[in-house]
PQR file of N, CA, C, O and H, with PARSE charges and radii, in Angstrom:
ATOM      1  N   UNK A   1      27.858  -3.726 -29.843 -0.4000 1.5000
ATOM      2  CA  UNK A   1      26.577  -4.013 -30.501 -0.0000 2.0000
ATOM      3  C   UNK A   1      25.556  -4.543 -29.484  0.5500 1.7000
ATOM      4  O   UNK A   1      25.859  -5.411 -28.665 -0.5500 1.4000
ATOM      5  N   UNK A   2      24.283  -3.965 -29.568 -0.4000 1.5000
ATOM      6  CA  UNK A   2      23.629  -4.433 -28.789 -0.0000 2.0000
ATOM      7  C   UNK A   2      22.491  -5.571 -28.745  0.5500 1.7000
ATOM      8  O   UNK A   2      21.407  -5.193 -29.190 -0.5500 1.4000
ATOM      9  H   UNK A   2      24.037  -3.260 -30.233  0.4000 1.0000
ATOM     10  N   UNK A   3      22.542  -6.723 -28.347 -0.4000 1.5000
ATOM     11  CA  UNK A   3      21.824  -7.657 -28.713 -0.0000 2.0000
ATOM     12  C   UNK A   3      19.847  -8.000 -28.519  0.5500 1.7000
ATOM     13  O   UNK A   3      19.138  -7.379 -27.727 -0.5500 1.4000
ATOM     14  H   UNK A   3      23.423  -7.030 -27.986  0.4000 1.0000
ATOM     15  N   UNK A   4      19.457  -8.872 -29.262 -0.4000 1.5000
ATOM     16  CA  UNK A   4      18.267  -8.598 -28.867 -0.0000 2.0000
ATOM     17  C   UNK A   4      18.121  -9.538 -27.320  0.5500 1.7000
ATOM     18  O   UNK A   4      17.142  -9.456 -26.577 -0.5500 1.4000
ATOM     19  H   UNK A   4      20.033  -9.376 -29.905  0.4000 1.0000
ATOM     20  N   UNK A   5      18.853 -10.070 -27.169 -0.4000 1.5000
ATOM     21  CA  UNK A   5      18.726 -10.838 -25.907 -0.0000 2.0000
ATOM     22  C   UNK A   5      19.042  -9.856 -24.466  0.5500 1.7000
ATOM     23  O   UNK A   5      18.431  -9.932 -23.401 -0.5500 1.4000
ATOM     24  H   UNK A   5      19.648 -10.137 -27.773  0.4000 1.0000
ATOM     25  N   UNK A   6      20.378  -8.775 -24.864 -0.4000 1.5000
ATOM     26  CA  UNK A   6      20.266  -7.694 -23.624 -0.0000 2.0000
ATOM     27  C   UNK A   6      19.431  -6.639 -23.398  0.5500 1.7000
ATOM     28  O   UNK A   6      19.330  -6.185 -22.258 -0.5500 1.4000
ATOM     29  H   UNK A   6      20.875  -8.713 -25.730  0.4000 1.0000
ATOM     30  N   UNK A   7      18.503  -5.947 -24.776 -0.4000 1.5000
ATOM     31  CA  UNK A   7      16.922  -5.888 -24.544 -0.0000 2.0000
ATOM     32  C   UNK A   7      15.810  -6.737 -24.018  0.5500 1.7000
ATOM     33  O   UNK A   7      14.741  -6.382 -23.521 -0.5500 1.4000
ATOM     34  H   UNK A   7      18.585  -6.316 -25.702  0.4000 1.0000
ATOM     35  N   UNK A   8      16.109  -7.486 -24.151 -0.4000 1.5000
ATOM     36  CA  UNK A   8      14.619  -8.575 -23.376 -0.0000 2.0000
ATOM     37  C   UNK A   8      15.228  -8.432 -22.011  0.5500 1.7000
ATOM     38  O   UNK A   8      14.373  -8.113 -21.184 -0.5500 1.4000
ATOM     39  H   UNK A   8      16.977  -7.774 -24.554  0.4000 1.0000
ATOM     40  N   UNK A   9      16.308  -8.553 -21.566 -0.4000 1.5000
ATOM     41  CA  UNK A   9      16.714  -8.630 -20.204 -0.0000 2.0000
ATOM     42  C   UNK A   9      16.383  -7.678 -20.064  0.5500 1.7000
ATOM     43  O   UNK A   9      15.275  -7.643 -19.529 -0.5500 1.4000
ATOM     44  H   UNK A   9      17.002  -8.812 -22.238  0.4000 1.0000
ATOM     45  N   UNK A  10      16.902  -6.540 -20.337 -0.4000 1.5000
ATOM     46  CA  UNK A  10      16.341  -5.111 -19.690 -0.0000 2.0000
ATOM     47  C   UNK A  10      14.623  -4.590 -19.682  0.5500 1.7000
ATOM     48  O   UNK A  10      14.030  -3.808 -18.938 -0.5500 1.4000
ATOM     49  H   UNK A  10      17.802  -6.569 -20.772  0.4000 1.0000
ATOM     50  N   UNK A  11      14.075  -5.561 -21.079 -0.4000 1.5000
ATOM     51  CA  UNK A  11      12.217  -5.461 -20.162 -0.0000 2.0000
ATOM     52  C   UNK A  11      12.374  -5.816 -19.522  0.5500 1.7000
ATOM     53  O   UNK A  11      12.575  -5.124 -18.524 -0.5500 1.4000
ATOM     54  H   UNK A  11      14.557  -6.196 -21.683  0.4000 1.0000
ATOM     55  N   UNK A  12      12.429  -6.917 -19.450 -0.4000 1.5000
ATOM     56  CA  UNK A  12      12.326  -8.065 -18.481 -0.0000 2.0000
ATOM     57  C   UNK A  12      12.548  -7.641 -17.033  0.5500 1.7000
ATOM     58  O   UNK A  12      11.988  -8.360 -16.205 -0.5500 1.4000
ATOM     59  H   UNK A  12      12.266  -7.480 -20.261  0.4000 1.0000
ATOM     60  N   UNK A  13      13.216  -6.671 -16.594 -0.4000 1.5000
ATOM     61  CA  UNK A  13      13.794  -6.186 -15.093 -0.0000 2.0000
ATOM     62  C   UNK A  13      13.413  -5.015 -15.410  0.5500 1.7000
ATOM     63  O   UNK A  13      13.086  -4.656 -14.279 -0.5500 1.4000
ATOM     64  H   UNK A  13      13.671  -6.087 -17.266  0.4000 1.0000
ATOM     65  N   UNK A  14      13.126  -3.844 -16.269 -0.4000 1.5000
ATOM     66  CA  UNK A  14      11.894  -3.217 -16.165 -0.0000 2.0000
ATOM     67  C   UNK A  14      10.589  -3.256 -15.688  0.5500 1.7000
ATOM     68  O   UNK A  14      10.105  -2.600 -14.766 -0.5500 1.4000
ATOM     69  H   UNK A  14      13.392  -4.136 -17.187  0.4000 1.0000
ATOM     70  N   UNK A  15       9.981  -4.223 -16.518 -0.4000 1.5000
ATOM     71  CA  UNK A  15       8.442  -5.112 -16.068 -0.0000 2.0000
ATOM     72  C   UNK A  15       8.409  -5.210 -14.770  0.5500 1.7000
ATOM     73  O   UNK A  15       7.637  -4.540 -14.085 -0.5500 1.4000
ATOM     74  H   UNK A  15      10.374  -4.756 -17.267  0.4000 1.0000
ATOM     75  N   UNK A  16       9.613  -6.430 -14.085 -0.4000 1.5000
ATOM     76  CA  UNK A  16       9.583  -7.207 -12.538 -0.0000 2.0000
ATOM     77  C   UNK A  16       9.538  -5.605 -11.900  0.5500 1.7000
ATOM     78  O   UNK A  16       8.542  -5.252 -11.269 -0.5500 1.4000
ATOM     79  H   UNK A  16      10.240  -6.974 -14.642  0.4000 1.0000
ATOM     80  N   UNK A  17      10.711  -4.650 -12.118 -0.4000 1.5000
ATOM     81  CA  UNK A  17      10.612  -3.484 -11.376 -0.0000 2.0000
ATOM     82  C   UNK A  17       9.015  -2.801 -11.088  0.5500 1.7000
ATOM     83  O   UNK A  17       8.398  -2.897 -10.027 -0.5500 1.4000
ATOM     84  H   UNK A  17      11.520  -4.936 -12.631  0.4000 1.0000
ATOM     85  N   UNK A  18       8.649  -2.248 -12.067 -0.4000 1.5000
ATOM     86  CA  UNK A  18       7.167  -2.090 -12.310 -0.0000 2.0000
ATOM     87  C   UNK A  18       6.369  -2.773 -11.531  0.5500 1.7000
ATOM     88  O   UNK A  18       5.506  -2.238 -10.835 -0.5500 1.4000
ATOM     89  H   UNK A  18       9.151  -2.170 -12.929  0.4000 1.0000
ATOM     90  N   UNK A  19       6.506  -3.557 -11.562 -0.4000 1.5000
ATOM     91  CA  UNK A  19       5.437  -4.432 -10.774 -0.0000 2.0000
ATOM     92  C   UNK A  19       6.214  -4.993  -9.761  0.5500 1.7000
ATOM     93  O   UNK A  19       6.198  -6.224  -9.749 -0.5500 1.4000
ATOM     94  H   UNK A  19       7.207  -3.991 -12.128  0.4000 1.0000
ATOM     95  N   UNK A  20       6.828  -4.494  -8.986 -0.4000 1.5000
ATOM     96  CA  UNK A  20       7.326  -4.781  -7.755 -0.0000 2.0000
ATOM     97  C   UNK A  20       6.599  -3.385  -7.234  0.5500 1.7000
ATOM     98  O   UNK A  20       5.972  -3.463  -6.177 -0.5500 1.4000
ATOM     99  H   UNK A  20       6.842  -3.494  -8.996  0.4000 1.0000
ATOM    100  N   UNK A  21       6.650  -2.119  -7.918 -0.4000 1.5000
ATOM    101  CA  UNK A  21       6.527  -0.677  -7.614 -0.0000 2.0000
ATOM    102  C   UNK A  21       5.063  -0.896  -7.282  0.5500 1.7000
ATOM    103  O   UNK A  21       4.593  -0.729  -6.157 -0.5500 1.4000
ATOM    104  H   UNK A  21       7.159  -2.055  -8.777  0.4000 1.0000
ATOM    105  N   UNK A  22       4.321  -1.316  -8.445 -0.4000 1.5000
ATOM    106  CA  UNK A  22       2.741  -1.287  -7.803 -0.0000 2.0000
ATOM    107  C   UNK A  22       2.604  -1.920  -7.102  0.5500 1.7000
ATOM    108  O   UNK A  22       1.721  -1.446  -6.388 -0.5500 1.4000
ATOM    109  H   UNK A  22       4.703  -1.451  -9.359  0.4000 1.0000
ATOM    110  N   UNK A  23       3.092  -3.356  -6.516 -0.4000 1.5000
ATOM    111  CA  UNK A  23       2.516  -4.202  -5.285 -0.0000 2.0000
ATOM    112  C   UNK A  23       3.267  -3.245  -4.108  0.5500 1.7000
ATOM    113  O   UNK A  23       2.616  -3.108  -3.073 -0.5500 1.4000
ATOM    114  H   UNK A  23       3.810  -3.741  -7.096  0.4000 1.0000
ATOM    115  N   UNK A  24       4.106  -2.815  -4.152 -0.4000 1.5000
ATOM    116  CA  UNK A  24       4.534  -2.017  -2.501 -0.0000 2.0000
ATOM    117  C   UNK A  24       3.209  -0.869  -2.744  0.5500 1.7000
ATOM    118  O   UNK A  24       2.438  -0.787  -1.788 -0.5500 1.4000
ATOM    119  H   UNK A  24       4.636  -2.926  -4.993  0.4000 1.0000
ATOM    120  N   UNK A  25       2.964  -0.160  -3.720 -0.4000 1.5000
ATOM    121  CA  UNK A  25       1.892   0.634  -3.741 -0.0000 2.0000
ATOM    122  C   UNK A  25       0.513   0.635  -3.363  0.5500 1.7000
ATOM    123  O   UNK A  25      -0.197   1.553  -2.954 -0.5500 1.4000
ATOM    124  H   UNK A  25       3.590  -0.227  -4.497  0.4000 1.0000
ATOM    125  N   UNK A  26       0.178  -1.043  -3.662 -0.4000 1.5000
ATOM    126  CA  UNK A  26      -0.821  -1.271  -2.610 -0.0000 2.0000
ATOM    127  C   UNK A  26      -1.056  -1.919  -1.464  0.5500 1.7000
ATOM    128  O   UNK A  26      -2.128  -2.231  -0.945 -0.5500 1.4000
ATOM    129  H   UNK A  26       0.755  -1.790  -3.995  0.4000 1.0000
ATOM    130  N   UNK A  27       0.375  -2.144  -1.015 -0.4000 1.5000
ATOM    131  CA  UNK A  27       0.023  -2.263   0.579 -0.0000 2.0000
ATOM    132  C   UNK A  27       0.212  -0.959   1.120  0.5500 1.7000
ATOM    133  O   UNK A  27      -0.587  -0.565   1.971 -0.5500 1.4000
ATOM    134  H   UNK A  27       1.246  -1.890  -1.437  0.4000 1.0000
ATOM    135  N   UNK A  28       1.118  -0.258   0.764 -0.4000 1.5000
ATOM    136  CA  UNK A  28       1.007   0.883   1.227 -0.0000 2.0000
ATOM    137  C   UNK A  28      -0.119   1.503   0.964  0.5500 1.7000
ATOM    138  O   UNK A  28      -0.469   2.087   1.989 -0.5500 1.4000
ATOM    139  H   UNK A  28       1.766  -0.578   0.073  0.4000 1.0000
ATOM    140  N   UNK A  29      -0.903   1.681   0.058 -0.4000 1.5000
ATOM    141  CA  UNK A  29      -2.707   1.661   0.497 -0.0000 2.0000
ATOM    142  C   UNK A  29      -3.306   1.511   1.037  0.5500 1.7000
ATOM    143  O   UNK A  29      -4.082   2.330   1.530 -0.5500 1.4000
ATOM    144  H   UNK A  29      -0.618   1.207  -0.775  0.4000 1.0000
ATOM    145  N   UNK A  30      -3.187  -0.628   1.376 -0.4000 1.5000
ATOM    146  CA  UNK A  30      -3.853  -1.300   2.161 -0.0000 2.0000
ATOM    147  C   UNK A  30      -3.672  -0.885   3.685  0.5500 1.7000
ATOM    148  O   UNK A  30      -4.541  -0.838   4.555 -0.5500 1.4000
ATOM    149  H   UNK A  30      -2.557  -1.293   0.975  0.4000 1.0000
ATOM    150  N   UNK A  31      -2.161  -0.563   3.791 -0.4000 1.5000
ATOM    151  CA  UNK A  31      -1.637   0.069   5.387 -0.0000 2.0000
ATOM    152  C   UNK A  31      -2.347   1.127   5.501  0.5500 1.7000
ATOM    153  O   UNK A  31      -3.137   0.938   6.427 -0.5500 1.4000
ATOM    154  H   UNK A  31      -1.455  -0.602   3.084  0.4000 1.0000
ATOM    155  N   UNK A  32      -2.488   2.160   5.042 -0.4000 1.5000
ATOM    156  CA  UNK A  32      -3.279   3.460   4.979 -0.0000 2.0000
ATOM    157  C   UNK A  32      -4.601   3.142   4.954  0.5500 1.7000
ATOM    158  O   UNK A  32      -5.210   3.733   5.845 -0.5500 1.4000
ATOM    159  H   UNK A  32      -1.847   2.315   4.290  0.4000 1.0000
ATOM    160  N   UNK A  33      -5.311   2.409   4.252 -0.4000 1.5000
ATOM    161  CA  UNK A  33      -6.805   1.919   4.714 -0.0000 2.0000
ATOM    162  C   UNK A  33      -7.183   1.292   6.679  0.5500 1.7000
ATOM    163  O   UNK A  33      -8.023   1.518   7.550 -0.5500 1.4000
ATOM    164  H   UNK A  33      -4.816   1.928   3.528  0.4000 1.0000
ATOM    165  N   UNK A  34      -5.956   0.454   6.501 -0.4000 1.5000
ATOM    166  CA  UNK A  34      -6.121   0.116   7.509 -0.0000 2.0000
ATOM    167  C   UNK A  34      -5.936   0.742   8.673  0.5500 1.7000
ATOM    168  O   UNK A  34      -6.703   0.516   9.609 -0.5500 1.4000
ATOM    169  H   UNK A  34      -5.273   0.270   5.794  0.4000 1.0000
ATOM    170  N   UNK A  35      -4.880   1.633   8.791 -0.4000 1.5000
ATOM    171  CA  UNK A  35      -4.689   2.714   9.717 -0.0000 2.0000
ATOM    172  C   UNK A  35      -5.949   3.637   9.812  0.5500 1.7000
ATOM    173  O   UNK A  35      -6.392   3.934  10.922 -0.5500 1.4000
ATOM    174  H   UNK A  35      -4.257   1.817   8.030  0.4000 1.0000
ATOM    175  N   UNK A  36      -6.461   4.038   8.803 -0.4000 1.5000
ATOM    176  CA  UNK A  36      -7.675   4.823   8.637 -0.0000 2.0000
ATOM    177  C   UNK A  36      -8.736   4.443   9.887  0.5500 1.7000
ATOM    178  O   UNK A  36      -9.155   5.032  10.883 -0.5500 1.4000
ATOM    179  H   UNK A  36      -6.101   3.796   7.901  0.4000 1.0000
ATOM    180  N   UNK A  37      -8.944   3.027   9.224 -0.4000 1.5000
ATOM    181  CA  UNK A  37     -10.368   2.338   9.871 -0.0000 2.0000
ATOM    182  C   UNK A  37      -9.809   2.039  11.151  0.5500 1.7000
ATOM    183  O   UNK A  37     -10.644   1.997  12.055 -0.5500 1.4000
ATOM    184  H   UNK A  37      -8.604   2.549   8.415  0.4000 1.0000
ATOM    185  N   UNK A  38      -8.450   1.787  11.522 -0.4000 1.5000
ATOM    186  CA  UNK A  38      -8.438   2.003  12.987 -0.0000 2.0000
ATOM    187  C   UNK A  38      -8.352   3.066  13.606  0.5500 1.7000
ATOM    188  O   UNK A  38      -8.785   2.958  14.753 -0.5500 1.4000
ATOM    189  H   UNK A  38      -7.772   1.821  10.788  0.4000 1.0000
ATOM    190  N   UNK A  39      -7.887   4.299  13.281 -0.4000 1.5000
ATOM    191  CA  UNK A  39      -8.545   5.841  14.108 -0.0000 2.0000
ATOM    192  C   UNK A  39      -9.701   5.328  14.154  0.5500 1.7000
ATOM    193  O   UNK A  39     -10.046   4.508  15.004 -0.5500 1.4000
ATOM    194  H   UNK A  39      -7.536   4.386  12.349  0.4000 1.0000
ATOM    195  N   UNK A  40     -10.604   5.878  12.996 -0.4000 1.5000
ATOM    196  CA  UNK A  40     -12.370   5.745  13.011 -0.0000 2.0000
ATOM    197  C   UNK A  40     -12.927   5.125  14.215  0.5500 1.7000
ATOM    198  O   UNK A  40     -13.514   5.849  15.019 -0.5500 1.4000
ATOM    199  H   UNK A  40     -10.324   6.544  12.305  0.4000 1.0000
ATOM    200  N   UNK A  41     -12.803   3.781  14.450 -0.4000 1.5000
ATOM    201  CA  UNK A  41     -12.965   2.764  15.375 -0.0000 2.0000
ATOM    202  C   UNK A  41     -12.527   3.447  16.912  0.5500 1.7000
ATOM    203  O   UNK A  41     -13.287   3.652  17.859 -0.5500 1.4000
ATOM    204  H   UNK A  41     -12.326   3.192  13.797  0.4000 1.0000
ATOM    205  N   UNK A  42     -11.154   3.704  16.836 -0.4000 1.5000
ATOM    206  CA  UNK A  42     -10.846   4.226  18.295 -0.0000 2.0000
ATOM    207  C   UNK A  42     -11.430   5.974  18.621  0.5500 1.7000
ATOM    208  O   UNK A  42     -11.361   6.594  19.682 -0.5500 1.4000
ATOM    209  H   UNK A  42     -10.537   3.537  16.067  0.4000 1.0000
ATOM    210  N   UNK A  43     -11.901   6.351  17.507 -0.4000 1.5000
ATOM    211  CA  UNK A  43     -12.148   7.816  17.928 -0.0000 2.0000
ATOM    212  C   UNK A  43     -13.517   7.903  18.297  0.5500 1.7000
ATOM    213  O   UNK A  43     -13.914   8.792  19.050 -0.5500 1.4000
ATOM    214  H   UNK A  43     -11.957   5.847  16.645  0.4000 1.0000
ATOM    215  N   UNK A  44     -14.846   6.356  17.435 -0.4000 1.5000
ATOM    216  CA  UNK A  44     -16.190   5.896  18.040 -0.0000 2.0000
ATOM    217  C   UNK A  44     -16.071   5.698  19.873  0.5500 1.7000
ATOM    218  O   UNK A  44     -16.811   6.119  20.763 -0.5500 1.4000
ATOM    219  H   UNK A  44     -14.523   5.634  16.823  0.4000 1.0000
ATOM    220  N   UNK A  45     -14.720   4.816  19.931 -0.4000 1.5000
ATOM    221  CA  UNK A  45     -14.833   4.325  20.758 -0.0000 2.0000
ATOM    222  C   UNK A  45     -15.064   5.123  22.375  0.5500 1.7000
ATOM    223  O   UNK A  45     -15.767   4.935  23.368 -0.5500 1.4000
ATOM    224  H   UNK A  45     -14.119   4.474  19.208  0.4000 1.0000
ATOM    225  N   UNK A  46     -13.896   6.205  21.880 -0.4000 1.5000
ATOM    226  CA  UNK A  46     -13.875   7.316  22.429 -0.0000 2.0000
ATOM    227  C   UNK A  46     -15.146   8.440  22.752  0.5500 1.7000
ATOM    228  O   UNK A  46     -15.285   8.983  23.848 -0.5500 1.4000
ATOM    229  H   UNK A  46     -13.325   6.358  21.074  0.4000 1.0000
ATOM    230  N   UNK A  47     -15.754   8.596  21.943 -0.4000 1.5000
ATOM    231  CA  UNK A  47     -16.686   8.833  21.987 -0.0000 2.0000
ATOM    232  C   UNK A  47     -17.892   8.362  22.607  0.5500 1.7000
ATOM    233  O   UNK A  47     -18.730   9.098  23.129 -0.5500 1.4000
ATOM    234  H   UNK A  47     -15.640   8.155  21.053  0.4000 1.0000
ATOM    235  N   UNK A  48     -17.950   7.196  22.540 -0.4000 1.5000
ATOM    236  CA  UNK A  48     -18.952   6.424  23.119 -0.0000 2.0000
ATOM    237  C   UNK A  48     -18.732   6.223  24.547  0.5500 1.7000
ATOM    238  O   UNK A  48     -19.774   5.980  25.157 -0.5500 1.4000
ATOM    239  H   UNK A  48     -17.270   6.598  22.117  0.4000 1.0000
ATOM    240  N   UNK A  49     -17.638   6.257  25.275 -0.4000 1.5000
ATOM    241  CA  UNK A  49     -16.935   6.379  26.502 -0.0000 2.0000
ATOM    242  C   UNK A  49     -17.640   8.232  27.338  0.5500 1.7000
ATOM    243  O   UNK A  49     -18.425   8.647  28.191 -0.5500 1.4000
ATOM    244  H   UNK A  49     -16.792   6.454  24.781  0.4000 1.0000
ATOM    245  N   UNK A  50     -16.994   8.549  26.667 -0.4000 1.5000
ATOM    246  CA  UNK A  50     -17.533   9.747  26.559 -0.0000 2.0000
ATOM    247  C   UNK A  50     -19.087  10.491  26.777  0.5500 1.7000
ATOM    248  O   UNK A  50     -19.396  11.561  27.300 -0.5500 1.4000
ATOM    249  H   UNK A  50     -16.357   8.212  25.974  0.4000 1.0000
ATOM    250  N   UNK A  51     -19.712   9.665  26.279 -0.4000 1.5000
ATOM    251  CA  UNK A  51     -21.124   9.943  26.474 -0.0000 2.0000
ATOM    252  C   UNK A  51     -21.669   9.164  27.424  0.5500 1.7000
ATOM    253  O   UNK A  51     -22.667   9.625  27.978 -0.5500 1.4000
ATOM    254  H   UNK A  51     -19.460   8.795  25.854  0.4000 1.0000
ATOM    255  N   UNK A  52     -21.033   7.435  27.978 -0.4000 1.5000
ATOM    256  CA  UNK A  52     -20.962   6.913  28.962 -0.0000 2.0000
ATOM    257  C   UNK A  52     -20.746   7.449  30.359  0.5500 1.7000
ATOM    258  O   UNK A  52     -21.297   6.908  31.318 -0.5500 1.4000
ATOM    259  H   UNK A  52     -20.222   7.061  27.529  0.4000 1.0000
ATOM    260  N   UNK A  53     -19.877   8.608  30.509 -0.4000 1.5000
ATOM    261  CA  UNK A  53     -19.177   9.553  31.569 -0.0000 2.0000
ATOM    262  C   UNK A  53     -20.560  10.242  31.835  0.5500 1.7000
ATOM    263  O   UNK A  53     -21.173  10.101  32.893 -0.5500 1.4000
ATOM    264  H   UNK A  53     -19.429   9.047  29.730  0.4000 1.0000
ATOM    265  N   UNK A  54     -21.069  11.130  30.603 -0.4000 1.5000
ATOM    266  CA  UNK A  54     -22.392  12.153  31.115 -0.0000 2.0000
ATOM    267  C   UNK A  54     -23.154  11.597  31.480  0.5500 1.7000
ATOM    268  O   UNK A  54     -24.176  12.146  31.890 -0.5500 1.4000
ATOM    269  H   UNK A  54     -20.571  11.245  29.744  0.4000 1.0000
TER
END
């Protein structure tokens, strides 16, 4: 028989799961933003070197 107390446990570690899933989801965002804006930055930089040379 299944109780209402081993349903609440199982939201309950559903939910935490869930929302363990979206916080890795947005750093892994935040990492990907951030990786982003550092190409951008080094490919200006590059560039600007670059036109420094001519």
């Amino acid at each position: 028989m299944i109780s209402i107390t081993d349903v609440l446990v199982t939201i309950a570690a559903v939910a935490i799961i869930n929302e363990a899933n979206i916080m890795t989801a947005t750093v892994i965002q935040n990492m990907a933003t951030t990786t982003t804006s550092a190409n951008v930055k080094v490919e200006a930089s590059s560039q600007a070197f670059s036109q420094v040379d001519l």
